[in-house]
C-alpha positions as a Markdown table, in Angstrom:
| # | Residue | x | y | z |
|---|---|---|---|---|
| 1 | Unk | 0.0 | 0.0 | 0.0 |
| 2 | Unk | 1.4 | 3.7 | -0.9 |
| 3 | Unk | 2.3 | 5.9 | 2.1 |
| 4 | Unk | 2.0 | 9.5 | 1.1 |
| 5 | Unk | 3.6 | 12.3 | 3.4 |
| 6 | Unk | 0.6 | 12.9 | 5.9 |
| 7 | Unk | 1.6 | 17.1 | 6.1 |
| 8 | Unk | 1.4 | 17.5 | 3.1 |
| 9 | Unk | -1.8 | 16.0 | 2.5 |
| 10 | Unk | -3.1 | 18.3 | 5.3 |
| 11 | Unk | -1.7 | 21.3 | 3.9 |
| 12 | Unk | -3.5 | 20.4 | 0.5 |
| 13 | Unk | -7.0 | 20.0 | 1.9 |
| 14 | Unk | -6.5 | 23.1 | 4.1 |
| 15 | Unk | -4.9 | 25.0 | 0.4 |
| 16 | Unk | -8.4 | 23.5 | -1.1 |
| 17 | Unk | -10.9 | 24.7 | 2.0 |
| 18 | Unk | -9.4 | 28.2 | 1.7 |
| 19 | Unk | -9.9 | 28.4 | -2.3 |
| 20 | Unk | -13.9 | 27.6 | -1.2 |
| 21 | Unk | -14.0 | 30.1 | 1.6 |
| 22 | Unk | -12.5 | 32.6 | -1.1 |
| 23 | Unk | -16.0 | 32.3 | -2.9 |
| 24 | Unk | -18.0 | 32.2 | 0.1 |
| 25 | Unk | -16.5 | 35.7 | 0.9 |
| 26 | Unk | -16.3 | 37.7 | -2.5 |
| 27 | Unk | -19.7 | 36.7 | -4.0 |
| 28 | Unk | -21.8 | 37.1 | -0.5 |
| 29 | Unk | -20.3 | 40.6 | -0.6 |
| 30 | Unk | -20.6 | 41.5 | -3.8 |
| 31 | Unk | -23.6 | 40.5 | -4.0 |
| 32 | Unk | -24.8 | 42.4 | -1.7 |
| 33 | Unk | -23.5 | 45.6 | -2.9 |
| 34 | Unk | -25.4 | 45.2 | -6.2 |
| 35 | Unk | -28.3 | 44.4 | -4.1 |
| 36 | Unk | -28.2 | 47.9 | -2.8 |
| 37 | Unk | -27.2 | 49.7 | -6.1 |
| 38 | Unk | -23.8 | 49.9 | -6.1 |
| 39 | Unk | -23.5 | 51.3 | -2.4 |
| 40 | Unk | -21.3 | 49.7 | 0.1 |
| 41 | Unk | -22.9 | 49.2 | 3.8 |
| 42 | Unk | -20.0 | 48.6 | 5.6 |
| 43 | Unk | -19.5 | 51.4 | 7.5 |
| 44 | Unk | -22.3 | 52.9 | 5.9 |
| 45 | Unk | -23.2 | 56.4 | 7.6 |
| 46 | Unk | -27.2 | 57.2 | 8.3 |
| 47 | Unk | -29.1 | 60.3 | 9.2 |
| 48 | Unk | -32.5 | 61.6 | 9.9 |
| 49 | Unk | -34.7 | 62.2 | 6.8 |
| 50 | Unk | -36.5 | 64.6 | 5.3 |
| 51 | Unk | -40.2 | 65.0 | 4.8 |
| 52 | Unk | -40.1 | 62.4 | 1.9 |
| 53 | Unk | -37.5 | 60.5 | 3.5 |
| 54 | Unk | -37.8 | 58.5 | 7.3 |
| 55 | Unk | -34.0 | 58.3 | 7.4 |
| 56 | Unk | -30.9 | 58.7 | 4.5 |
| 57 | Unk | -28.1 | 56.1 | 4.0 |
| 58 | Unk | -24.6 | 57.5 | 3.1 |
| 59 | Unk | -22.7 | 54.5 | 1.6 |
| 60 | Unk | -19.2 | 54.2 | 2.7 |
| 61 | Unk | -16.1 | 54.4 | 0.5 |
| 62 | Unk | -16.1 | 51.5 | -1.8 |
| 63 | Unk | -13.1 | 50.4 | -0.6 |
| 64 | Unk | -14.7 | 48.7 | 2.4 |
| 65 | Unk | -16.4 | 46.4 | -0.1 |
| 66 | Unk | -13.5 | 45.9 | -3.1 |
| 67 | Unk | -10.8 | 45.2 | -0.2 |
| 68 | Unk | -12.6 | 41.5 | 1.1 |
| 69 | Unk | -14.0 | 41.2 | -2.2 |
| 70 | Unk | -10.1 | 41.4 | -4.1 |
| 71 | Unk | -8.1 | 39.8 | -1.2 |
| 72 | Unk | -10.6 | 36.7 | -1.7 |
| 73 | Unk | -10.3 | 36.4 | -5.0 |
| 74 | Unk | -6.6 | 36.7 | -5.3 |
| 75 | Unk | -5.4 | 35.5 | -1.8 |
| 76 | Unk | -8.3 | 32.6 | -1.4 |
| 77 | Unk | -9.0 | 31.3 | -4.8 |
| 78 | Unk | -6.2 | 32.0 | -7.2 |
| 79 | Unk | -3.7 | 31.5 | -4.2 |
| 80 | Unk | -5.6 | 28.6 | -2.9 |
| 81 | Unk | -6.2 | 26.6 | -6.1 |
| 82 | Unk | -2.7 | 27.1 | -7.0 |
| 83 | Unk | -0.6 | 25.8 | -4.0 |
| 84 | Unk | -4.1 | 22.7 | -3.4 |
| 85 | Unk | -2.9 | 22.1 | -7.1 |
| 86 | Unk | 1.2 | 21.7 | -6.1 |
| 87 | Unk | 0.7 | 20.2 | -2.9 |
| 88 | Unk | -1.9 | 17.7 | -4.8 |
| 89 | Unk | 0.9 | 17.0 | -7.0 |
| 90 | Unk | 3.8 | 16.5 | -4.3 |
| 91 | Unk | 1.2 | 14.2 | -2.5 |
| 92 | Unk | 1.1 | 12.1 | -5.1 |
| 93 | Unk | 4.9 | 12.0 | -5.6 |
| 94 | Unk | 5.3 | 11.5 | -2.0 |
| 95 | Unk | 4.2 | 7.8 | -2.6 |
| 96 | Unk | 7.2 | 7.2 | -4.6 |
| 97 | Unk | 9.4 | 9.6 | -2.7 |
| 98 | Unk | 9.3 | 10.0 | 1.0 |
| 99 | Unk | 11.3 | 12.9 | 1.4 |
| 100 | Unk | 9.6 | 15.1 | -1.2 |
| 101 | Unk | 8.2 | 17.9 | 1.7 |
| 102 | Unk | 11.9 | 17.7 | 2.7 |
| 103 | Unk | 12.7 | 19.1 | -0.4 |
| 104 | Unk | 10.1 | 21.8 | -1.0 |
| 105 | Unk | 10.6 | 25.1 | -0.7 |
| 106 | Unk | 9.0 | 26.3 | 3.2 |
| 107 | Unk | 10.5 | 30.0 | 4.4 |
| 108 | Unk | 9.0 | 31.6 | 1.1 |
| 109 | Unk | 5.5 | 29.9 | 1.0 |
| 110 | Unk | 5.5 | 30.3 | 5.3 |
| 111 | Unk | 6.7 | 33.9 | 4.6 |
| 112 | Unk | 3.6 | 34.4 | 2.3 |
| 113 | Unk | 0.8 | 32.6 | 4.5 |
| 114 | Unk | 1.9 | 35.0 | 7.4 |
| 115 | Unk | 1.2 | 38.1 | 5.0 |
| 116 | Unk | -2.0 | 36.5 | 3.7 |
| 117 | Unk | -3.1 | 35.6 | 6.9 |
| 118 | Unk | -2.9 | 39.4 | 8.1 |
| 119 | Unk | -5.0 | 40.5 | 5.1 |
| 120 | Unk | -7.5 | 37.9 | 5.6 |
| 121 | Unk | -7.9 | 39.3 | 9.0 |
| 122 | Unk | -8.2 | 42.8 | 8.3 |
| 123 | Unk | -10.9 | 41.8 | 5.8 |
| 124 | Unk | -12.6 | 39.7 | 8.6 |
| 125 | Unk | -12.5 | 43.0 | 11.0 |
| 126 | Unk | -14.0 | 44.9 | 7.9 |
| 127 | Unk | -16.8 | 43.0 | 7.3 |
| 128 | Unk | -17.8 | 41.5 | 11.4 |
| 129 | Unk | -17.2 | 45.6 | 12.2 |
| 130 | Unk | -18.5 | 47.1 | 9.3 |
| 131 | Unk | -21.5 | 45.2 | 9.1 |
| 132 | Unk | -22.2 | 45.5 | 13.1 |
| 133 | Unk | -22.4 | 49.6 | 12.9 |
| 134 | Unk | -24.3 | 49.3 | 9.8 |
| 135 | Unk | -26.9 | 46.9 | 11.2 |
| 136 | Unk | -27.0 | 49.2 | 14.6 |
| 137 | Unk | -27.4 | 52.7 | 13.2 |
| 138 | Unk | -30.4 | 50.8 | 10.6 |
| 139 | Unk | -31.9 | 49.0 | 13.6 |
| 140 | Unk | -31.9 | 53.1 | 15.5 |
| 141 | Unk | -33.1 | 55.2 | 12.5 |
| 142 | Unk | -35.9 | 52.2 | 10.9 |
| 143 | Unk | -37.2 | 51.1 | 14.4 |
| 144 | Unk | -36.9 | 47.1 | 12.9 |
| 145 | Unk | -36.3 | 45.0 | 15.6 |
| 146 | Unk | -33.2 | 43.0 | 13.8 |
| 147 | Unk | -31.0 | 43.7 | 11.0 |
| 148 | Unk | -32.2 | 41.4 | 8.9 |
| 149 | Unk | -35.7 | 42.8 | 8.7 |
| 150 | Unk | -34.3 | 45.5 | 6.6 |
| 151 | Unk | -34.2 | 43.2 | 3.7 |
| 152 | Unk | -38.2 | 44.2 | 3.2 |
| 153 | Unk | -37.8 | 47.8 | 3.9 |
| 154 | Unk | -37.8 | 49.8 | 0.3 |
| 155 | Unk | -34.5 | 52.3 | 0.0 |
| 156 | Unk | -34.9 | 55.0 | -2.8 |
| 157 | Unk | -31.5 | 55.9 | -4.9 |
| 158 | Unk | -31.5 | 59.6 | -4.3 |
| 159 | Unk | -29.2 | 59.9 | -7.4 |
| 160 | Unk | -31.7 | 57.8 | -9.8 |
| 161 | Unk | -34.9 | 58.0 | -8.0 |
| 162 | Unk | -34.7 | 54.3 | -8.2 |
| 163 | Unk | -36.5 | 52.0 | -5.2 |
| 164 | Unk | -35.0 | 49.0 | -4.7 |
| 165 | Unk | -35.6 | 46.3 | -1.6 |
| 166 | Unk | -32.2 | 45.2 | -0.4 |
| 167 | Unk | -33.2 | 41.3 | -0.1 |
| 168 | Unk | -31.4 | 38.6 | 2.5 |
| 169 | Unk | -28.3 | 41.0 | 3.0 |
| 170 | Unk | -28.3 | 39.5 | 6.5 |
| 171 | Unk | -27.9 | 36.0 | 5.7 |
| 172 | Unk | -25.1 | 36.7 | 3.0 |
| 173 | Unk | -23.2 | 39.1 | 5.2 |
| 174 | Unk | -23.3 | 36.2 | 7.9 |
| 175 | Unk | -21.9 | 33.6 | 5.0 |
| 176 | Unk | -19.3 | 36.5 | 4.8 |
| 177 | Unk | -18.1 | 36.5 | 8.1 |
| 178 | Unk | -17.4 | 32.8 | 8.8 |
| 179 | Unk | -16.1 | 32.1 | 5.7 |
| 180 | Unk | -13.5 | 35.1 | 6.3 |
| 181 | Unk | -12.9 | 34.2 | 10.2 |
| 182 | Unk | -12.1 | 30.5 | 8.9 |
| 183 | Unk | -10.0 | 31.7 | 6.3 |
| 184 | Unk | -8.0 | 33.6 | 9.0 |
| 185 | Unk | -7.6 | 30.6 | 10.8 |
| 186 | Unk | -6.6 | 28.2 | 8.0 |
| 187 | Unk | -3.7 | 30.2 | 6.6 |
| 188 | Unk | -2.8 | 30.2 | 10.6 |
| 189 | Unk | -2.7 | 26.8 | 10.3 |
| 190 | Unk | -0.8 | 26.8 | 7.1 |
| 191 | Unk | 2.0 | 28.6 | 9.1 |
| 192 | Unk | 1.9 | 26.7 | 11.8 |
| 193 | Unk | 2.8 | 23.9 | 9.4 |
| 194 | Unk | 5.0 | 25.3 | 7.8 |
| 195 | Unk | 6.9 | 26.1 | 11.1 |
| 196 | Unk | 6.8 | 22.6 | 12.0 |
| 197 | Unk | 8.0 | 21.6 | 8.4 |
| 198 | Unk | 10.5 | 23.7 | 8.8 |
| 199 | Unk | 11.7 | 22.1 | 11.7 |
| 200 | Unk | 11.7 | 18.6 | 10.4 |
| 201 | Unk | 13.6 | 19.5 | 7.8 |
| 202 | Unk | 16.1 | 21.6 | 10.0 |
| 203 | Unk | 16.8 | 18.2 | 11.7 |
| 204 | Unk | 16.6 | 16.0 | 9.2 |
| 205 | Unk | 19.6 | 17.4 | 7.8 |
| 206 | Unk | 21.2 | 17.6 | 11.0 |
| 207 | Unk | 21.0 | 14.1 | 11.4 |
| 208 | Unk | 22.0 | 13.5 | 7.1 |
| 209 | Unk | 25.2 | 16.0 | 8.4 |
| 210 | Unk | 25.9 | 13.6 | 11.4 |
| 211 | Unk | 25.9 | 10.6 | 9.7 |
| 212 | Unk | 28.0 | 11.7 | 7.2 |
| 213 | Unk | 30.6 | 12.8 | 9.8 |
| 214 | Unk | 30.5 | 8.9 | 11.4 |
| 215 | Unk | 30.8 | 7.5 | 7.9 |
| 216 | Unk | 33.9 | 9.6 | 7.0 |
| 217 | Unk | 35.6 | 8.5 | 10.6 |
| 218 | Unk | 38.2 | 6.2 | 9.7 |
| 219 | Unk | 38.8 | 3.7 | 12.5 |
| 220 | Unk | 41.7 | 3.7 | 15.2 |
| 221 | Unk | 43.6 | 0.5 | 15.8 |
């Protein structure tokens, strides 16, 4: 029966879990931004209405919505497919080769997952915080009892006129939040194994180094 190197089989089901949370967290958000024309809630500022108006929405910068929505797509699912894909492939060579995660590359990919793993949670603080003020200044100015009974109240598009009703925004904003918080914590693992990779390898040539030194002893009569 093949043996395959167990770490690395790990690291490529974690690699293929984070290219699915990527698409849990871009299209939930995006979503939801077309839902409300274009305007981004995160963060989103409200204020008392007008006579036509019971309250206004100010969306916030953009930027609040294109930073998860980019870092998911690049750092989740482009990232995530790609290394699944190479550590799919060194899994299978493992079977024939043993000491194939020995000879992989770890500081740069480690170095990388420790920079990922910081954007990811920025993102996750962007869109947990972002969403939490948005959902208590609605809950303040529309008198709804939870945020997700906005998704039947009917917003008006003060630059087009255009009403609109926002739909589930609550359920996909929810989606959002745990795929981002268990992305976090999967490229956390991912460096955490790559740490102990690093180790093994550390030793394992330690030991390769030792045994060369006892080979090359020539014996004393």
């Amino acid at each position: 029966m093949a043996v395959v190197d167990l770490q690395l089989l790990v690291q490529t089901i974690l690699y293929f879990c984070i290219f699915i949370c990527g698409f849990a967290i871009s299209i939930p958000v995006g979503v939801t931004t077309n839902s409300f024309e274009g305007m981004c809630i995160l963060y989103a500022d409200f204020e008392k209405g007008d006579g036509n108006y019971k309250f206004m929405m100010t969306s916030s910068s953009k930027v609040n919505c294109n930073f998860p929505v980019y870092m998911s797509v690049f750092a989740c699912i482009f990232y995530g497919l790609a290394l699944g894909s190479y550590n799919a492939y060194a899994v299978r060579k493992s079977t024939a080769n043993q000491n194939i995660g020995s000879e992989m590359w770890v500081m740069p990919s480690m170095l990388i997952n420790s920079a990922i793993s910081v954007m990811v949670l920025i993102s996750a603080c962007m869109i947990s915080v972002g969403y939490k003020l948005f959902c208590d200044k609605l809950e303040e100015y529309s008198n709804i009892k939870t945020c997700g009974d906005g998704k039947i109240i009917q917003f008006t598009d003060k630059k087009t006129s255009t009403k609109f009703t926002p739909g589930n925004y609550a359920r996909l904003l929810t989606v959002a939040q745990i795929a981002c918080w268990t992305a976090c914590l999967l490229f956390l693992l991912q460096v955490a194994l790559g740490i102990l990779r690093f180790h093994r390898n550390r030793r394992l040539r330690q030991s390769s180094t030792d045994r060369e030194r006892i080979a090359n002893v020539e014996p004393t009569a």
